[in-house]
C-alpha positions as CSV (number, residue, x, y, z in Angstrom):
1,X,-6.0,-4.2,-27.1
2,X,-3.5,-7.2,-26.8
3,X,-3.9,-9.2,-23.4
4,X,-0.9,-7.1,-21.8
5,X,-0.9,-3.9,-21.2
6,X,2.4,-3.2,-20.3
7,X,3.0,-0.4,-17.6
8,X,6.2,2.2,-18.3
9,X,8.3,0.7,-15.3
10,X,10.9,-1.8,-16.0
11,X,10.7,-4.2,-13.3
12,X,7.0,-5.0,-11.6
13,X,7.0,-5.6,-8.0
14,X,3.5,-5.8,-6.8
15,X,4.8,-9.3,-4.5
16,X,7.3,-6.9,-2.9
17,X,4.9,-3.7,-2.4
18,X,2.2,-5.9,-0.8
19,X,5.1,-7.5,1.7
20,X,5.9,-4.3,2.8
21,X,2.1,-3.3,2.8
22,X,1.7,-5.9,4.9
23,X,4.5,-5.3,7.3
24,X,3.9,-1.5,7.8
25,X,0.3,-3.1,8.5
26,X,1.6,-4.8,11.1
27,X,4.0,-2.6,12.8
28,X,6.9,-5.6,12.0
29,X,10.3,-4.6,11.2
30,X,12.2,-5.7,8.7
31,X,14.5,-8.0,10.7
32,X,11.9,-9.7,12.3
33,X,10.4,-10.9,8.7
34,X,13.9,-11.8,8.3
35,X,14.5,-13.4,11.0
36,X,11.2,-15.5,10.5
37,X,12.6,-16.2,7.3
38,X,15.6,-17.4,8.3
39,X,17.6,-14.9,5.5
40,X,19.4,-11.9,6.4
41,X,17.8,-7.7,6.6
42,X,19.6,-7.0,3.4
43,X,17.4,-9.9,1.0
44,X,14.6,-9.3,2.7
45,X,14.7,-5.6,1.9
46,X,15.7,-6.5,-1.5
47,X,12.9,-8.6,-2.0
48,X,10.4,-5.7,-0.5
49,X,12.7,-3.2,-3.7
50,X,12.0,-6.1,-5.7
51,X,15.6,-6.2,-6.9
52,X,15.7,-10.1,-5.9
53,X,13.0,-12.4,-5.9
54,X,11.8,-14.8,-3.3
55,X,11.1,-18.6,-3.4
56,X,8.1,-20.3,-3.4
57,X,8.8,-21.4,-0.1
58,X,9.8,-18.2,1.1
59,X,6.2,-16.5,-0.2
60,X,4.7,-19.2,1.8
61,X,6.3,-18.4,5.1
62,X,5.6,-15.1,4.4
63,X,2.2,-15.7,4.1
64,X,2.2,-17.1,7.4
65,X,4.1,-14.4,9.5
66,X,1.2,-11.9,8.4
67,X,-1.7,-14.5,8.7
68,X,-2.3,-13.2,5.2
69,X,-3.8,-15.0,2.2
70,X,-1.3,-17.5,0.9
71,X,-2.9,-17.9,-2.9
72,X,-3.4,-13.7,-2.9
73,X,0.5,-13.6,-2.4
74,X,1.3,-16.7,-4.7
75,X,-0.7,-14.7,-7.4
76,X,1.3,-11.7,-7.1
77,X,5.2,-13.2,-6.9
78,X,4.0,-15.5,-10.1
79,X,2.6,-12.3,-11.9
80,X,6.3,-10.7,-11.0
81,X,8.0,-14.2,-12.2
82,X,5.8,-14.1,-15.8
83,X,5.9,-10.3,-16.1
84,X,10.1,-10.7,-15.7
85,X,9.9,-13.5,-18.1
86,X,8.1,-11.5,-21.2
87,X,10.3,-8.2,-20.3
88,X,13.1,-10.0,-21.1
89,X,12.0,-10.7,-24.5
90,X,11.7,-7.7,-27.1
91,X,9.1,-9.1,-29.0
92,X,6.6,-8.4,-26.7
93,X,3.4,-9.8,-28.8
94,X,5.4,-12.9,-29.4
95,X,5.5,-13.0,-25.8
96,X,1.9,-12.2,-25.2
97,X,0.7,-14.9,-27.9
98,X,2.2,-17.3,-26.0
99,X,0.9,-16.0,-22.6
100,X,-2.8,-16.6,-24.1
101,X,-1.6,-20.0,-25.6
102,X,-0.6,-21.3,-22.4
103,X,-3.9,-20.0,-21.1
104,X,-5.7,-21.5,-23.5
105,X,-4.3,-24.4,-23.1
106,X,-4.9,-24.5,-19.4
107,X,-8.6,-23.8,-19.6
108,X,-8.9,-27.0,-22.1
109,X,-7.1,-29.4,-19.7
């Protein structure tokens, strides 16, 4: 078993179900996390789709409108970011060995 297991759908969008999670949560409407964000109802929605992906900064307002856990959100829009990265490539366990490099080398430091 390789360190990715890669799921059949083409784009992961766990950031953007867990904002939406969150808002239906909340009872919040679209605009208003738009609004909060200062971006228009159309990104926010396609951030939610996950056909657009939001900033750092952006993920940490977020975070703050729902009084939710900024690093659980962080985690999620990076896993997105990496998991758009290495679906790009079609050497997938060229991608992966470099995944667990990097992670090696991280734990070392």
């Amino acid at each position: 078993m390789t360190f990715i297991d890669k799921p059949n759908i083409r784009n992961l969008n766990n950031f953007g179900q867990k904002v939406r999670e969150l808002r239906v949560q909340n009872a919040s409407l679209l605009r208003q996390v738009a609004a909060f964000l200062e971006v228009d109802t159309a990104l926010m929605s396609k951030i939610e789709n996950g056909t657009r992906r939001a900033t750092k900064e952006q993920v940490i307002k977020i975070a703050a409108f729902f009084k939710s856990d900024q690093n659980e959100l962080i985690m999620l829009w990076l896993s997105d970011k990496i998991y758009a990265i290495i679906d790009e490539d079609n050497n997938n366990t060229v991608a992966e060995d470099a995944v667990e490099y990097t992670l090696r080398q991280m734990k070392s430091k």
